[in-house]
PyMOL CGO cylinders between C-alpha atoms (Angstrom):
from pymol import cmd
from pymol.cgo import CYLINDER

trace = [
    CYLINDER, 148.77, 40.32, 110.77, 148.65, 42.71, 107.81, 0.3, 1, 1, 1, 1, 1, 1,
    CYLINDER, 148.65, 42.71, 107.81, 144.50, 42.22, 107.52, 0.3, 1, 1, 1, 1, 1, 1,
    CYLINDER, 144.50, 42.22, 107.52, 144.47, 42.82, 111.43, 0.3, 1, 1, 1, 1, 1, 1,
    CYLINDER, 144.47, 42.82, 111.43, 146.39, 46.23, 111.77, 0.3, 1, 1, 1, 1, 1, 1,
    CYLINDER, 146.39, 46.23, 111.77, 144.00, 47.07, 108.90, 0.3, 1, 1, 1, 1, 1, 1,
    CYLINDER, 144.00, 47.07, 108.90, 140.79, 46.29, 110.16, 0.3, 1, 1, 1, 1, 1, 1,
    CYLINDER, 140.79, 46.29, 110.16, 142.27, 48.11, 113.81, 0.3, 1, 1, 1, 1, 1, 1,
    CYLINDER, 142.27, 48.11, 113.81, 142.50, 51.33, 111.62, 0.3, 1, 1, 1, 1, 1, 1,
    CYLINDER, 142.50, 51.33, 111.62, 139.21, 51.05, 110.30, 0.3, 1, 1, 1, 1, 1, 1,
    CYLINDER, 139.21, 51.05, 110.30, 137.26, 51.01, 113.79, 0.3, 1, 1, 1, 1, 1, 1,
    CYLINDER, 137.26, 51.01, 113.79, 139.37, 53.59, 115.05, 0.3, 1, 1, 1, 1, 1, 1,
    CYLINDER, 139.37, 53.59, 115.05, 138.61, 56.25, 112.48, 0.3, 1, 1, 1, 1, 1, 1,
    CYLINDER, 138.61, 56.25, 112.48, 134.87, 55.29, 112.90, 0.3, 1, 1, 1, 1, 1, 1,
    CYLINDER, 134.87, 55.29, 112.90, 134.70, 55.40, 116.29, 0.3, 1, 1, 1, 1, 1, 1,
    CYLINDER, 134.70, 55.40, 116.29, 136.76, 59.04, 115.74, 0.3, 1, 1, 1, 1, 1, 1,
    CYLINDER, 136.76, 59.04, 115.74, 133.92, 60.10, 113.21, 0.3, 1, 1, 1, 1, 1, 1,
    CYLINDER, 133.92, 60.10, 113.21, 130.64, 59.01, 115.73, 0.3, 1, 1, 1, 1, 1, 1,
    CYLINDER, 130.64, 59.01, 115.73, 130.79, 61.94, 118.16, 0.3, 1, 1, 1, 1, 1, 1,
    CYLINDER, 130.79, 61.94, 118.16, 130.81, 64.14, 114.82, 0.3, 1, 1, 1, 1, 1, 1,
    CYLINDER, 130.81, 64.14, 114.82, 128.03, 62.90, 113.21, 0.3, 1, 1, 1, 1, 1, 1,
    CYLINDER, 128.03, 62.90, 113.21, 126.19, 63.03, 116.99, 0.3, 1, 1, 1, 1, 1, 1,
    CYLINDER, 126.19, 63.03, 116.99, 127.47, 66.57, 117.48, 0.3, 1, 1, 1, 1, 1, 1,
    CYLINDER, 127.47, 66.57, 117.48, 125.39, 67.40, 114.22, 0.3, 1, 1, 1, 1, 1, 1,
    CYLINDER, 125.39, 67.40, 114.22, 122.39, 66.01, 114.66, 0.3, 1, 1, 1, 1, 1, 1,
    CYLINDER, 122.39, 66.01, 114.66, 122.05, 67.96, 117.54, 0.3, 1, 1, 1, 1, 1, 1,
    CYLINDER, 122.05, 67.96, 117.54, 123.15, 71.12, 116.41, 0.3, 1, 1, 1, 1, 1, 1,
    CYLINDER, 123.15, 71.12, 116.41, 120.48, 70.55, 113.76, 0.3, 1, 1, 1, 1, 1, 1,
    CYLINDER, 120.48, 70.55, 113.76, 118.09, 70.18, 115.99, 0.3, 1, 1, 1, 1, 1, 1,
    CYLINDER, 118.09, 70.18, 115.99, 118.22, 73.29, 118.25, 0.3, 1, 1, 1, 1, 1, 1,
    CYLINDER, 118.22, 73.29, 118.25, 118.27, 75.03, 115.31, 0.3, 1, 1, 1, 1, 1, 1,
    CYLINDER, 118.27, 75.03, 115.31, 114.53, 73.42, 114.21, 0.3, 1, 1, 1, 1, 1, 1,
    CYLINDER, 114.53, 73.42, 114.21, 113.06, 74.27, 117.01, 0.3, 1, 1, 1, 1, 1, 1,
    CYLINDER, 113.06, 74.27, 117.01, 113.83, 78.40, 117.41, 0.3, 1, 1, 1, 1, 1, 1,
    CYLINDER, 113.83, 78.40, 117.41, 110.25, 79.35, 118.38, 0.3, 1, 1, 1, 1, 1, 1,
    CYLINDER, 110.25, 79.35, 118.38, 109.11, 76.66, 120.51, 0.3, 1, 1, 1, 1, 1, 1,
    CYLINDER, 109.11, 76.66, 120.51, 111.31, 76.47, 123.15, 0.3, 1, 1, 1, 1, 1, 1,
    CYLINDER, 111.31, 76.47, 123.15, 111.20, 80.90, 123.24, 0.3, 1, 1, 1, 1, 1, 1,
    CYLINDER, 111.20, 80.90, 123.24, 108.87, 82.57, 125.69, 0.3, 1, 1, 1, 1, 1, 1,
    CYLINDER, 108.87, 82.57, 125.69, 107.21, 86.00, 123.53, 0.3, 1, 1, 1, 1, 1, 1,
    CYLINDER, 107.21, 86.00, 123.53, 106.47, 89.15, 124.17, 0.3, 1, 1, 1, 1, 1, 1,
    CYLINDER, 106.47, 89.15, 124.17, 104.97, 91.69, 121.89, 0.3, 1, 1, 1, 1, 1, 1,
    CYLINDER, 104.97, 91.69, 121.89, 105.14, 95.31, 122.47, 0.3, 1, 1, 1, 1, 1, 1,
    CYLINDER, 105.14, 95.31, 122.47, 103.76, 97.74, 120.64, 0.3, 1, 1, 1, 1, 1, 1,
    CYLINDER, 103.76, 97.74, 120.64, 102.91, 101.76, 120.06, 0.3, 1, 1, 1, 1, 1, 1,
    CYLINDER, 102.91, 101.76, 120.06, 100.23, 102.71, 118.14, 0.3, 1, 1, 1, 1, 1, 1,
    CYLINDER, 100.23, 102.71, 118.14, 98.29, 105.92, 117.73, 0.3, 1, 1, 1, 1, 1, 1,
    CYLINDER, 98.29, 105.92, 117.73, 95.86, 105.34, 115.22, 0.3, 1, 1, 1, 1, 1, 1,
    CYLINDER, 95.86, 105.34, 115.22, 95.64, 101.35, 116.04, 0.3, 1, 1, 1, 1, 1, 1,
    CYLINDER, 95.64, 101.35, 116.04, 97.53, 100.38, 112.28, 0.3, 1, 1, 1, 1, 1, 1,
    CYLINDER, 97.53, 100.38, 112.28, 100.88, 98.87, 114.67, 0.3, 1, 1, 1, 1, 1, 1,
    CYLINDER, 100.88, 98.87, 114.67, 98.39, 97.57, 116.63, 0.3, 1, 1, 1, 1, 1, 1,
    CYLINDER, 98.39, 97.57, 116.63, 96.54, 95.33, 113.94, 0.3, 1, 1, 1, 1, 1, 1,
    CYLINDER, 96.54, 95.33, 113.94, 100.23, 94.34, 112.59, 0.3, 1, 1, 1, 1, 1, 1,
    CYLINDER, 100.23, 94.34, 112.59, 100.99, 93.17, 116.47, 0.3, 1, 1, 1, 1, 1, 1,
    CYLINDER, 100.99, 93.17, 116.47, 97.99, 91.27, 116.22, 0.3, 1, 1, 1, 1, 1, 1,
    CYLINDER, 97.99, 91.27, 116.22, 98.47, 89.45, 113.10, 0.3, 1, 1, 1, 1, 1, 1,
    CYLINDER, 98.47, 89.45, 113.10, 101.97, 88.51, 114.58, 0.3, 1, 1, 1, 1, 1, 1,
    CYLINDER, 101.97, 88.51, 114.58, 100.56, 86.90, 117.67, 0.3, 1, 1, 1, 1, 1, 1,
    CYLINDER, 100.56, 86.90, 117.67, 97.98, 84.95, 115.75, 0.3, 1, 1, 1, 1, 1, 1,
    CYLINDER, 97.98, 84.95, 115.75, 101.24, 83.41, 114.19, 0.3, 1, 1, 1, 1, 1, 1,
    CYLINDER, 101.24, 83.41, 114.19, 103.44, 83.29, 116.79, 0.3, 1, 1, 1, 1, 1, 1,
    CYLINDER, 103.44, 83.29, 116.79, 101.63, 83.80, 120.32, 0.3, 1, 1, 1, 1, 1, 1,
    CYLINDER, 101.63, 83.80, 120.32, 102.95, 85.08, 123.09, 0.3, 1, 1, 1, 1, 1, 1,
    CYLINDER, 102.95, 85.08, 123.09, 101.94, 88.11, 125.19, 0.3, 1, 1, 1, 1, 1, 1,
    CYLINDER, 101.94, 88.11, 125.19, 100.44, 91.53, 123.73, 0.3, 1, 1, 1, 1, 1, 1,
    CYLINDER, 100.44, 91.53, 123.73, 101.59, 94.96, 125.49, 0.3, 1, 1, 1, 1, 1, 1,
    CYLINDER, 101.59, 94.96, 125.49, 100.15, 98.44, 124.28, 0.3, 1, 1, 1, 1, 1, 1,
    CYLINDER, 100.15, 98.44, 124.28, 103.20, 101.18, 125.77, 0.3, 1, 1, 1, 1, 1, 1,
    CYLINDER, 103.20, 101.18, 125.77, 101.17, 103.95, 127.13, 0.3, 1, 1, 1, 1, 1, 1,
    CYLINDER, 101.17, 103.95, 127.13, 102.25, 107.21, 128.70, 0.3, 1, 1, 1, 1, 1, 1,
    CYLINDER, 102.25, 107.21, 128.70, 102.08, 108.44, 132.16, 0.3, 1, 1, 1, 1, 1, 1,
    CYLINDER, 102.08, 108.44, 132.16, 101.32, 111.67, 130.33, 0.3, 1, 1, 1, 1, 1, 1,
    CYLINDER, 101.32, 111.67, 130.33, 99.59, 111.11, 127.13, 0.3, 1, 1, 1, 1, 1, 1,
    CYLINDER, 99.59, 111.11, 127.13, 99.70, 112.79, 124.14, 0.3, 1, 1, 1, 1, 1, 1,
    CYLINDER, 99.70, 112.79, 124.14, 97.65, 115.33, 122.57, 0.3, 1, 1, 1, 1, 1, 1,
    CYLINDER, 97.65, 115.33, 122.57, 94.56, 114.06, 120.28, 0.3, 1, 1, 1, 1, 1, 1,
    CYLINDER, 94.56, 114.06, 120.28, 95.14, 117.01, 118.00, 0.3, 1, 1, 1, 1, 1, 1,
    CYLINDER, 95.14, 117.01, 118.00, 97.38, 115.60, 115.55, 0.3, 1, 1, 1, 1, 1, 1,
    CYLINDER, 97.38, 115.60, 115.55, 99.62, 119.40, 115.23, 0.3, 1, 1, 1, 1, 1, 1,
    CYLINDER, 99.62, 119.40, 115.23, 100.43, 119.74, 118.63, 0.3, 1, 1, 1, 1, 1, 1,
    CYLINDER, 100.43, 119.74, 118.63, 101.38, 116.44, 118.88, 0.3, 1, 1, 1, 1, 1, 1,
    CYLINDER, 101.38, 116.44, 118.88, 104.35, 116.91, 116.19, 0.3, 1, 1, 1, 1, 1, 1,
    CYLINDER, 104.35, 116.91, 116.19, 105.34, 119.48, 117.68, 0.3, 1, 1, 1, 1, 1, 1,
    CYLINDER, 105.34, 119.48, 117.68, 105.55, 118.19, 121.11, 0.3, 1, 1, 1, 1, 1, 1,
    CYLINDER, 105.55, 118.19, 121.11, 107.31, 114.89, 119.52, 0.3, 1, 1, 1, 1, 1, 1,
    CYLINDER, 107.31, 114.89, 119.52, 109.52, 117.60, 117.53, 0.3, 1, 1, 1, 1, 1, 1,
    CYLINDER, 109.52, 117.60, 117.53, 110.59, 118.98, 120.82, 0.3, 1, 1, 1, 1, 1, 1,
    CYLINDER, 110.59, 118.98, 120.82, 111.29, 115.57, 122.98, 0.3, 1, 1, 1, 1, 1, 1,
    CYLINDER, 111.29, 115.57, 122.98, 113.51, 114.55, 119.73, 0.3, 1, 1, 1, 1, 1, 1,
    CYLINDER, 113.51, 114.55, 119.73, 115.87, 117.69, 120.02, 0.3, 1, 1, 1, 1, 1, 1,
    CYLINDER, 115.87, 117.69, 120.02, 116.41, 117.82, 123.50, 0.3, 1, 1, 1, 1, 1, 1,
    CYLINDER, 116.41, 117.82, 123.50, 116.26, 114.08, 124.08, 0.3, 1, 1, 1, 1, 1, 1,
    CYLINDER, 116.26, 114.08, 124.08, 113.64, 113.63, 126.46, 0.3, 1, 1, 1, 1, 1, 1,
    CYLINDER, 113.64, 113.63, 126.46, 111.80, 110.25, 126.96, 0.3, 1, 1, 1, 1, 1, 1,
    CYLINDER, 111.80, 110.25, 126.96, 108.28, 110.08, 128.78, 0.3, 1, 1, 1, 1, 1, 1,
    CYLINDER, 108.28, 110.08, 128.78, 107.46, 108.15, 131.33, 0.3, 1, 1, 1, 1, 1, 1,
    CYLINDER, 107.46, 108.15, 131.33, 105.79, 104.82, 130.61, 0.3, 1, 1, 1, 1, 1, 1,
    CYLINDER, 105.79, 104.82, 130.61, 102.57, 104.21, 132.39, 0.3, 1, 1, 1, 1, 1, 1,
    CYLINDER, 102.57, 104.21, 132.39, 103.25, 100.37, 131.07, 0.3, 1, 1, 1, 1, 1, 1,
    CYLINDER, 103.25, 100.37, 131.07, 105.29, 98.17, 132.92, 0.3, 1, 1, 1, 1, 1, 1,
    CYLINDER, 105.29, 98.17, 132.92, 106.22, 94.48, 131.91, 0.3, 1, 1, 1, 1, 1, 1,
    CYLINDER, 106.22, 94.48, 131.91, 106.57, 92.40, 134.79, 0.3, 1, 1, 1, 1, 1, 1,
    CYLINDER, 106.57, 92.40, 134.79, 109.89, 90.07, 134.93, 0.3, 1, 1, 1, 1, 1, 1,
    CYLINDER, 109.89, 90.07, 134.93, 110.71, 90.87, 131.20, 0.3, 1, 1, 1, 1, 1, 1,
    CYLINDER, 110.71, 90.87, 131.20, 113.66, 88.64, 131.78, 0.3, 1, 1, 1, 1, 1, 1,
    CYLINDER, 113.66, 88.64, 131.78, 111.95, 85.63, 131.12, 0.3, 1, 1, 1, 1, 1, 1,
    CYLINDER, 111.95, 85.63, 131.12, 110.58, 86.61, 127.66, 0.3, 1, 1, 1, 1, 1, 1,
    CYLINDER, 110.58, 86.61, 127.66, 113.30, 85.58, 124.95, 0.3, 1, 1, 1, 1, 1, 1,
    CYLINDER, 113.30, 85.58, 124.95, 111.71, 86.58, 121.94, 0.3, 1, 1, 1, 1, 1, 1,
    CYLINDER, 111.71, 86.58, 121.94, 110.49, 90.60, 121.65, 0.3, 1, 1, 1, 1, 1, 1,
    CYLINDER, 110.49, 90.60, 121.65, 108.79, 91.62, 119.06, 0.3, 1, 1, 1, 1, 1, 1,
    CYLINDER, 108.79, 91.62, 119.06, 108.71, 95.59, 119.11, 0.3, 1, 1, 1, 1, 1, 1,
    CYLINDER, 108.71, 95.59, 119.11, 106.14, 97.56, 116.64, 0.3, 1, 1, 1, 1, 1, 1,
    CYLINDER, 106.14, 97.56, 116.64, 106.19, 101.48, 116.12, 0.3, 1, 1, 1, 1, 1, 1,
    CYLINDER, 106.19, 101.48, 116.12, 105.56, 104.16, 113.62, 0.3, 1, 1, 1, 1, 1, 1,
    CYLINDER, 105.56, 104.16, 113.62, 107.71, 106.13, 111.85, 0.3, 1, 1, 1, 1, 1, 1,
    CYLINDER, 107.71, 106.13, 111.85, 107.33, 109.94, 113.71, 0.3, 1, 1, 1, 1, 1, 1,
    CYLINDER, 107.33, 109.94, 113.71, 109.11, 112.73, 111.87, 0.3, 1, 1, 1, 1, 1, 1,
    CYLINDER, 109.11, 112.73, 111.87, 111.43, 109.93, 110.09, 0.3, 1, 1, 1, 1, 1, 1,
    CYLINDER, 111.43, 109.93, 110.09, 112.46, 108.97, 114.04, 0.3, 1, 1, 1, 1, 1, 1,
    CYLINDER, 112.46, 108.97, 114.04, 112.05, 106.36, 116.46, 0.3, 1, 1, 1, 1, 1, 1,
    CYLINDER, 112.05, 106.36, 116.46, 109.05, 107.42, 118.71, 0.3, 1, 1, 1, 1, 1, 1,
    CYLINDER, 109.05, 107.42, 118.71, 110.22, 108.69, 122.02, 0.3, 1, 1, 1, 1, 1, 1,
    CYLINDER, 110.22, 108.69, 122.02, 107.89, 106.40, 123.70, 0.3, 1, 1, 1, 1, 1, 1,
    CYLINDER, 107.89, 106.40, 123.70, 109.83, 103.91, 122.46, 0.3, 1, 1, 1, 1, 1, 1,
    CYLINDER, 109.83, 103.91, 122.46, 113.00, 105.24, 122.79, 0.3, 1, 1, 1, 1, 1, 1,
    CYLINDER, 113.00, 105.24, 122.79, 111.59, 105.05, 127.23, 0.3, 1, 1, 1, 1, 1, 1,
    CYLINDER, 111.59, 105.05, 127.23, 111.09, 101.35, 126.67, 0.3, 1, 1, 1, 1, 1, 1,
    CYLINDER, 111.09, 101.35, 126.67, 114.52, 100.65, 125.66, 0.3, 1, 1, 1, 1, 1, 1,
    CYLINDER, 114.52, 100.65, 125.66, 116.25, 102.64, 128.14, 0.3, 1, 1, 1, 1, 1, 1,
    CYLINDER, 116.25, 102.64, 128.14, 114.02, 101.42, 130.77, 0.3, 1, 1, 1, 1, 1, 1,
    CYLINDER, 114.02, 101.42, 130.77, 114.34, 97.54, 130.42, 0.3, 1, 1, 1, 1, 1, 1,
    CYLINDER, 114.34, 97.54, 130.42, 117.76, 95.70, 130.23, 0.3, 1, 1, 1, 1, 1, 1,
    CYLINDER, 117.76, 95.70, 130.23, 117.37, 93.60, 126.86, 0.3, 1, 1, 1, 1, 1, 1,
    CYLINDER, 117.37, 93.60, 126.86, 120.89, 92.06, 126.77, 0.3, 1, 1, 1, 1, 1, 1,
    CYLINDER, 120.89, 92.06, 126.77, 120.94, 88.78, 125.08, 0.3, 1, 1, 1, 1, 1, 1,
    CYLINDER, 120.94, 88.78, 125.08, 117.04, 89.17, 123.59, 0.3, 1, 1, 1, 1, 1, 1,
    CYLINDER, 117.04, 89.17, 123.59, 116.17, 88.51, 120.79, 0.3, 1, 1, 1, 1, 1, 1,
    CYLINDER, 116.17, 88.51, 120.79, 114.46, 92.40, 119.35, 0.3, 1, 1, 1, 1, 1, 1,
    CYLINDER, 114.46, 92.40, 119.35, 112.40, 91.68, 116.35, 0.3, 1, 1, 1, 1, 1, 1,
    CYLINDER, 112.40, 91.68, 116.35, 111.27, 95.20, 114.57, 0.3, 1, 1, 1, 1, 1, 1,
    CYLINDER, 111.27, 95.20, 114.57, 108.27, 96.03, 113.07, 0.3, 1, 1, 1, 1, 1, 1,
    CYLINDER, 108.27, 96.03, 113.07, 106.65, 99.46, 111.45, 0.3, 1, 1, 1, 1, 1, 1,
    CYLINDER, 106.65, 99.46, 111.45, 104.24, 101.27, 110.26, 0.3, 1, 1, 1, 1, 1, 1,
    CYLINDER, 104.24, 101.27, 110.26, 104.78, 104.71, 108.68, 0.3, 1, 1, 1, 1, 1, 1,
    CYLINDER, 104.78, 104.71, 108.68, 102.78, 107.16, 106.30, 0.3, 1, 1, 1, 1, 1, 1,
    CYLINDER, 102.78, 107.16, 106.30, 104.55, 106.17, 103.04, 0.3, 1, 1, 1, 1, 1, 1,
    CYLINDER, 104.55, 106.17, 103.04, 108.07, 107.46, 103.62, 0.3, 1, 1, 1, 1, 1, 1,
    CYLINDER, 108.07, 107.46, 103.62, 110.00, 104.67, 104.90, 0.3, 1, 1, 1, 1, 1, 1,
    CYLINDER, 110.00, 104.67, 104.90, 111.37, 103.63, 108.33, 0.3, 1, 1, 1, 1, 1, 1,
    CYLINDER, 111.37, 103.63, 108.33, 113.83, 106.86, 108.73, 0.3, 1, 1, 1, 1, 1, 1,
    CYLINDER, 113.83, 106.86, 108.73, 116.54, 106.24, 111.31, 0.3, 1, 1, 1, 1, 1, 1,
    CYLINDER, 116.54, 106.24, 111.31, 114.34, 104.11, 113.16, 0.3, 1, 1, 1, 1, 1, 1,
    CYLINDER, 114.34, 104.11, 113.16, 115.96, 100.78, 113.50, 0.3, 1, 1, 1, 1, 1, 1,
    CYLINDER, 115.96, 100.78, 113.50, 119.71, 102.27, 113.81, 0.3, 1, 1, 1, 1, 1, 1,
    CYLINDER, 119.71, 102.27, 113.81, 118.18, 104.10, 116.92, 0.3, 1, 1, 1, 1, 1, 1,
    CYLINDER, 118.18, 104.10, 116.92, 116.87, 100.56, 117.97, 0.3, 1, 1, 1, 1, 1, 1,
    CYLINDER, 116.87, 100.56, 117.97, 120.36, 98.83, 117.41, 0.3, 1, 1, 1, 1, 1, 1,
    CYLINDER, 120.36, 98.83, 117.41, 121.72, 102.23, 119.56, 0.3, 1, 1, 1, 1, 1, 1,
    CYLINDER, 121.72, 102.23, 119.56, 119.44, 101.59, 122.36, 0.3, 1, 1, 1, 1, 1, 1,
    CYLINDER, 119.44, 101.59, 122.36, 120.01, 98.06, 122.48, 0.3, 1, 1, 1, 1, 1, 1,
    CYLINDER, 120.01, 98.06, 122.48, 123.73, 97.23, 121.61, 0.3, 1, 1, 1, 1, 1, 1,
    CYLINDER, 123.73, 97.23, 121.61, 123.32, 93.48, 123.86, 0.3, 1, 1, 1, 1, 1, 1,
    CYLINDER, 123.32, 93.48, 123.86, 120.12, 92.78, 122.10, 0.3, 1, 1, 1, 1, 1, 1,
    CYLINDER, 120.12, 92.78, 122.10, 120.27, 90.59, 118.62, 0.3, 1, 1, 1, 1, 1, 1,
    CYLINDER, 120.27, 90.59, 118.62, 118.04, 92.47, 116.42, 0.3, 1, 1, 1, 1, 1, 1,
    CYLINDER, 118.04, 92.47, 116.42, 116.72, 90.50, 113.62, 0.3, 1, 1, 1, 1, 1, 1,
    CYLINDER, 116.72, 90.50, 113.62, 115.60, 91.94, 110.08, 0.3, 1, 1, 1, 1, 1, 1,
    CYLINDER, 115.60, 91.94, 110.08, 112.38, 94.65, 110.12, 0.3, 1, 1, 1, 1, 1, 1,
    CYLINDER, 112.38, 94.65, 110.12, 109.34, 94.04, 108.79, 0.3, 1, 1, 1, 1, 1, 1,
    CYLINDER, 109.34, 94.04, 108.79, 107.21, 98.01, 107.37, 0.3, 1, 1, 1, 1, 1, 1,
    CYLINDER, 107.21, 98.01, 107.37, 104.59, 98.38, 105.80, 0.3, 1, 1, 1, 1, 1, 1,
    CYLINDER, 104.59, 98.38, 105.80, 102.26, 101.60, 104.70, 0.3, 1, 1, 1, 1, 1, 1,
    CYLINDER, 102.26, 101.60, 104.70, 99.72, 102.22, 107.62, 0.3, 1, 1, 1, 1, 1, 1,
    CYLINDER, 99.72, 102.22, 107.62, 98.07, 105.55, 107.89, 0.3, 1, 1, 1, 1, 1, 1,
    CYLINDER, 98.07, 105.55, 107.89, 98.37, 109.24, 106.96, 0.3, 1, 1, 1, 1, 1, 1,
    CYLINDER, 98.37, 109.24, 106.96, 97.38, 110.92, 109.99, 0.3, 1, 1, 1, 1, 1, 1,
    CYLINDER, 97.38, 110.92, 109.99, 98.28, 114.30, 108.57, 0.3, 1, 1, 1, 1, 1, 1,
    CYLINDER, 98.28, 114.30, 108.57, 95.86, 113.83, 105.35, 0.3, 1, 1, 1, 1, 1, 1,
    CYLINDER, 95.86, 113.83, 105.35, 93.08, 112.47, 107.59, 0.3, 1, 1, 1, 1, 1, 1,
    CYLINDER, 93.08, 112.47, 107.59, 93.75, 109.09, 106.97, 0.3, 1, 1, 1, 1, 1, 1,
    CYLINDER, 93.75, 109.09, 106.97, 93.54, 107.11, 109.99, 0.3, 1, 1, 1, 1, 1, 1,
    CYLINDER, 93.54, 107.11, 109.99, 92.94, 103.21, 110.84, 0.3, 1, 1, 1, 1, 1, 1,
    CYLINDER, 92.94, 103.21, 110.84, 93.50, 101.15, 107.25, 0.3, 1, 1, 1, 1, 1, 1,
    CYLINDER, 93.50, 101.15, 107.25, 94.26, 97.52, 108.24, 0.3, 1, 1, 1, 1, 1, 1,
    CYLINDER, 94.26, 97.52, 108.24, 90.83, 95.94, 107.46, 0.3, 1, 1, 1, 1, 1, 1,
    CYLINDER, 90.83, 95.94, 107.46, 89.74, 94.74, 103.91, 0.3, 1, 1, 1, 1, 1, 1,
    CYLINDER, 89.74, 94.74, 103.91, 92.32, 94.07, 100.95, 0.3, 1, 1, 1, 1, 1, 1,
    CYLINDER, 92.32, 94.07, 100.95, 94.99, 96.09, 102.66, 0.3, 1, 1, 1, 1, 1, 1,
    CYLINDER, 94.99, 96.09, 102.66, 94.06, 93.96, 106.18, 0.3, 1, 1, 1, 1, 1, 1,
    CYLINDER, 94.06, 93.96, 106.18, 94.51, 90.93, 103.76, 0.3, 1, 1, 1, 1, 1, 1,
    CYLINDER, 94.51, 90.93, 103.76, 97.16, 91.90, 102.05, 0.3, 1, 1, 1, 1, 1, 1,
    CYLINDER, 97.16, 91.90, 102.05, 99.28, 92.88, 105.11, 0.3, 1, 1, 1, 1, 1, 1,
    CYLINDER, 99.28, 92.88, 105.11, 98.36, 89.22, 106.64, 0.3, 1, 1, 1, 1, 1, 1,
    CYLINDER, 98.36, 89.22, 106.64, 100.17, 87.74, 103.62, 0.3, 1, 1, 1, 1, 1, 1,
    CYLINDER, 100.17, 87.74, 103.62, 103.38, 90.11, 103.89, 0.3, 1, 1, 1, 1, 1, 1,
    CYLINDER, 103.38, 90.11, 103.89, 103.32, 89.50, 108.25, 0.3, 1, 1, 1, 1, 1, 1,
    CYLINDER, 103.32, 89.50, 108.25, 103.46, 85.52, 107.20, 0.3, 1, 1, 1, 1, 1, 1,
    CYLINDER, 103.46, 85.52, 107.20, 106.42, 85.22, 104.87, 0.3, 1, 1, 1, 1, 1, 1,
    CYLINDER, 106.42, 85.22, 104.87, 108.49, 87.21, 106.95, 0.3, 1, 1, 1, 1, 1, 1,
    CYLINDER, 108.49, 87.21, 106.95, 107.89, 85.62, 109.83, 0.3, 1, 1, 1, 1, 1, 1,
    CYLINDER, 107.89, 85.62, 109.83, 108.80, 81.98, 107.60, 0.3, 1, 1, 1, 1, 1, 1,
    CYLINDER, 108.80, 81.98, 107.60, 111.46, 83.79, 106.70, 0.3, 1, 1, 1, 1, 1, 1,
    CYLINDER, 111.46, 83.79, 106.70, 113.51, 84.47, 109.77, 0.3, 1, 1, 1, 1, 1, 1,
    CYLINDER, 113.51, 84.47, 109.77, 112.23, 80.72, 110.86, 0.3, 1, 1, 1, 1, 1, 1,
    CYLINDER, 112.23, 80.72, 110.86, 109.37, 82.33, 113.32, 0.3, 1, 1, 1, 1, 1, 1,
    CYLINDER, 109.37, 82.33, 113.32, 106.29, 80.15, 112.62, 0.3, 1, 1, 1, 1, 1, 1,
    CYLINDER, 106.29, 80.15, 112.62, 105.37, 77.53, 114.96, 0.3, 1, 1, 1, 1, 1, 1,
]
cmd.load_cgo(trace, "trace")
């Protein structure tokens, strides 16, 4: 009787740990497979086409679809009147237009969003893509080029814009110096070197198919 009761205890507790051990696995699982069950989209502003190469390199790891933001009204070439024009939307908060539209952006789950640093600031271009599109329950995933100086209060304006939006960590790297002259740099070593950087942080937030 003893040797009964005991083996009745046994199979109980076993059969209590099975949906456990199944609950796991499958937990596991979903977490494996982050990019390949996500539908991307990449959007991106670039001016002197150093955001754009960095967008590119991301889609050769990741796919999904490319989007250049461009402005119903676009900006000046000469590089002067367009800080000061940029100067001016930032104080009194103005956001142009977007020529660009994304068609049924709901079904994208995975946004990748590239900009420069202008004036240590978000560009207001970019600033009109966040306020235009709902992005509650994306996934945002940051990435910048700037002149040297840093990301500025970029990605807390990002985080501002989209409070229902999970915002992973930033990638930045050094693009161009439009203000010395220095334009388009991605090609060569730095194109190489870049590639490298764009690759272990995408491995690194588990974004590599």
């Amino acid at each position: 009787m003893k040797n009964l009761v005991t083996l009745f205890v046994m199979v109980t507790m076993c059969c209590g740990m099975l949906p456990a051990c199944s609950k796991s696995k499958s937990t596991s699982a979903s977490t494996n497979d982050t990019l390949m069950n996500k539908k991307v989209l990449i959007v991106y502003l670039s001016r002197t086409k150093n955001t754009e190469a960095v967008a590119q390199m991301i889609q050769k790891k990741v796919g999904g679809r490319l989007v250049a933001l461009e402005l119903v009204n676009p900006y000046p070439e000469n590089y002067q009147k367009i800080v000061d024009q940029v100067a001016n939307e930032n104080s009194t908060g103005f956001t142009p237009p977007l020529k660009t539209k994304v068609d049924r952006i709901g079904q994208y789950d995975l946004i990748f969003l590239g900009f420069p640093t202008w004036g240590m600031q978000l560009p207001p271009p970019v600033k009109s893509f966040l306020k235009q599109y709902d992005l509650s329950g994306k996934t945002l995933v940051p990435f910048n080029t700037n002149a040297g100086y840093g990301i500025g209060s970029t990605i807390q304006t990002v985080k501002e814009l989209a409070p229902r939006s999970i915002i992973l960590k930033e990638f930045t790297t050094k693009g161009g110096v439009e203000r010395d002259g220095v334009f388009f740099v991605m090609e060569g070593n730095k194109e190489t070197e870049v590639t490298k950087q764009v690759a272990a942080w995408l491995s690194k937030l588990k974004l590599t198919k």
